[in-house]
N, C-alpha and C positions, 0 to 999 in steps of 0.2 A: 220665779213667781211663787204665790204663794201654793201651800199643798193642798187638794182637795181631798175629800173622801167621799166613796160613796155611800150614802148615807142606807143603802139595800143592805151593802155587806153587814156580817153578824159579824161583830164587835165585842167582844170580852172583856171590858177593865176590872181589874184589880178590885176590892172591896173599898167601900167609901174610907179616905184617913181619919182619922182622930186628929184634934186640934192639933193635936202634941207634930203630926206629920207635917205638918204646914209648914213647919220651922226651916231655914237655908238650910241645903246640904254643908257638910265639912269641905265637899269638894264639887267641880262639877270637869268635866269633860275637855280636852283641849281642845278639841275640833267636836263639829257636831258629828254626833252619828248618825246610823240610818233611822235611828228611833225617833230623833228628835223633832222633825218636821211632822212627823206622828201625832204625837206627844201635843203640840202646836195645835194642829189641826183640831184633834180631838179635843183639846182647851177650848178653841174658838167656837167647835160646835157646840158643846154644853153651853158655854156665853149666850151665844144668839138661841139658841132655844128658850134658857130660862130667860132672856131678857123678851123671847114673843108671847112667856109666861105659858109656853108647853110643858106638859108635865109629862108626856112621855113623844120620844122620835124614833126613826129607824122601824126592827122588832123586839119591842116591846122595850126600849131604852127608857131609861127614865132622865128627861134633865137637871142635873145637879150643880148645884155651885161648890156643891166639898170635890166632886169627880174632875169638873173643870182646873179646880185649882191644884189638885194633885196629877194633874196632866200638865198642867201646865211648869209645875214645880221640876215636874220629871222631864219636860222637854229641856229646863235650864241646867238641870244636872248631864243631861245627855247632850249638852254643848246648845242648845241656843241661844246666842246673845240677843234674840228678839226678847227671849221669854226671861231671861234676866235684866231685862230694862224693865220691862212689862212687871215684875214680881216687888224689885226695886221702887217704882212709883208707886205702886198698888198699898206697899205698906209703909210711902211716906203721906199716902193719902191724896197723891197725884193723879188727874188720869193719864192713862196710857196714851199710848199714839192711836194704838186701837182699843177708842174709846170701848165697845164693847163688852171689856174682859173685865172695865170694873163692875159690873154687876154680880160677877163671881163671889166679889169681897162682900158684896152690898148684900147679897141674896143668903148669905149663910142663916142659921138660925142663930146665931151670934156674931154678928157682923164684924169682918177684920181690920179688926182698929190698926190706928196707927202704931209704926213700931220703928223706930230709926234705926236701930241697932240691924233688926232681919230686911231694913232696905239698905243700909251700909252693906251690908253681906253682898249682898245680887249685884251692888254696884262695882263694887271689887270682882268680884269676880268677871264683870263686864273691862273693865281696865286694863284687866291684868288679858283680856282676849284683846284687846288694842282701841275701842273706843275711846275716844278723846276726851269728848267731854263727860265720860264716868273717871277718867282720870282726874279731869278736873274738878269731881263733884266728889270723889275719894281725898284729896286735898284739901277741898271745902270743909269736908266732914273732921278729918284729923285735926286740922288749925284749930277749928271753934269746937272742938269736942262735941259733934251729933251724932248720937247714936255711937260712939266709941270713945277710949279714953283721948283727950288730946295729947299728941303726940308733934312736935314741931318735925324732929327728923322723919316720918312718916309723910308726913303734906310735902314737906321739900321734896322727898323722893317723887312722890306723886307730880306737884307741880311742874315738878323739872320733867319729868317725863312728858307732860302732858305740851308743856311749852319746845319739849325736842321734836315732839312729832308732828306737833305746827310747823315749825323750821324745814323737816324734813318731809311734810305733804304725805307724812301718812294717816289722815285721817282714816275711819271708818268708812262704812256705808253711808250714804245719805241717810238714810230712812233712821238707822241706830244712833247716828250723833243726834238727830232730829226728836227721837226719844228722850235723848242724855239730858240733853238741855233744857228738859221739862225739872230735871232732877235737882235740887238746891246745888249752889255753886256749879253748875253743869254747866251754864250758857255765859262762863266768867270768860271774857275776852284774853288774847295774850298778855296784851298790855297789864289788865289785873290780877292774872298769875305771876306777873316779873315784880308786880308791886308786893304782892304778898309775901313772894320772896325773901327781895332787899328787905322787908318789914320785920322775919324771921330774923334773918341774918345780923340785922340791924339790934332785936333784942338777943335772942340769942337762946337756948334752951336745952332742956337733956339730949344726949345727944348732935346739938347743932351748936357746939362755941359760937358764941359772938364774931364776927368780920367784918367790921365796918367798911371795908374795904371793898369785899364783894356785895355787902348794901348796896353800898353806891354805882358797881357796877350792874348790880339788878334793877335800880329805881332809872339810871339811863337809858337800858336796855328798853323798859318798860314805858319811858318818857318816846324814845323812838319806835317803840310798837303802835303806841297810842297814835303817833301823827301819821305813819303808815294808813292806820286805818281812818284817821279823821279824825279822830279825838279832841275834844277842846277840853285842856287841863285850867278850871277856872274851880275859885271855891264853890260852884256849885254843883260840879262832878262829881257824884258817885261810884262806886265802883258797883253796878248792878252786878246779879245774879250773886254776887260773895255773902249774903244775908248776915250782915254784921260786920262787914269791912267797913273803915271808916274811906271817906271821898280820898282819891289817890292826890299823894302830895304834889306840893307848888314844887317849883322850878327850885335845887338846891336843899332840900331836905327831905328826911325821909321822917316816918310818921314813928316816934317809936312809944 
């Protein structure tokens, strides 16, 4: 459940960041630590206070949205993948699951714009902890180049990752795939990851030679993912959530 605090206890954070702090870590944490549900918490309170437009909680706290977000930043370095989805939407300009925390961004004295690149960051790093669909939404990002170079061996790794761990039911938490999938290319079904695939594989790129061969076994894979779940492959299908994928091919060809 979530972590409370009480809001009696005397509290000490750190001195407000400078913009420059707001930026992703280099790295963040393999597991959470004891800090991070901390960390969390103390994000959440600044939220809800500046969002009831208190100006000071607790003794003598002041509510901040620079303090919020530098707890919050520091909860994702100290392992939470809440607060690295939450960081992630925040500077694709999404709201969170808990809506709340974008007021943090909103509240600055210079409001935190959008930045693909420092929401790619948080999303990786969310992936690379096992959520599925930031796998899927790191894949998204690589193929069409958002917020990073386009890289095709990059999304394949991703994709295939993200399409093994469908296979093998390891999803995440409810609540953090729930998240992910607010995230561009987040909420891509299997079926549109096998297509994107065969689509690589089909052109071909640094990194990922051409194989027409395993195309074709990606766009069938993908042809029977889609009936799995229901899918009707007509020209009028799209491939939601891939923002820029073209509609997944007819029966016998793949899109190149």
């Amino acid at each position: 459940g979530e972590t409370r605090l009480d809001e009696r206890a005397l509290l000490m954070p750190p001195p407000p960041p400078v913009a420059g702090d707001l930026s992703p870590p280099t790295s963040v944490a393999a597991a959470p630590t004891r800090y991070a549900p901390v960390h969390l918490a103390l994000a959440l309170l600044h939220a809800r206070h500046v969002h009831a437009g208190d100006e000071i909680f607790g003794f003598g706290l002041f509510a901040s949205p620079a303090q919020g977000l530098f707890h919050l930043r520091s909860a994702a370095e100290q392992g939470s993948v809440s607060a690295m989805l939450s960081l992630s939407c925040l500077h694709h300009g999404v709201k969170p699951r808990k809506g709340v925390l974008r007021v943090l961004a909103q509240a600055l004295q210079q409001p935190l714009g959008v930045d693909a690149a420092a929401g790619v960051a948080y999303t990786i790093f969310a992936a690379e902890h096992g959520v599925v669909g930031a796998m899927a939404a790191a894949g998204h990002a690589y193929r069409w180049g958002k917020g990073v170079a386009p890289s095709y061996a990059k999304a394949a790794r991703w994709f295939r990752a993200a399409v093994n761990a469908y296979g093998g039911g390891e999803t995440s938490r409810e609540d953090e795939e729930d998240e992910a999938a607010r995230l561009p290319g987040g909420d891509a079904t299997e079926a549109q990851m096998l297509f994107q695939l065969a689509e690589i594989y089909e052109r071909g790129g640094t990194g990922v030679p051409a194989n027409a061969r395993l195309a074709r076994q990606f766009e069938l894979l993908s042809r029977a993912a889609a009936s799995r779940d229901g899918a009707a492959h007509s020209d009028g299908d799209e491939a939601d959530g891939l923002g820029g994928a073209e509609a997944l091919p007819r029966k016998g060809m793949v899109c190149v």
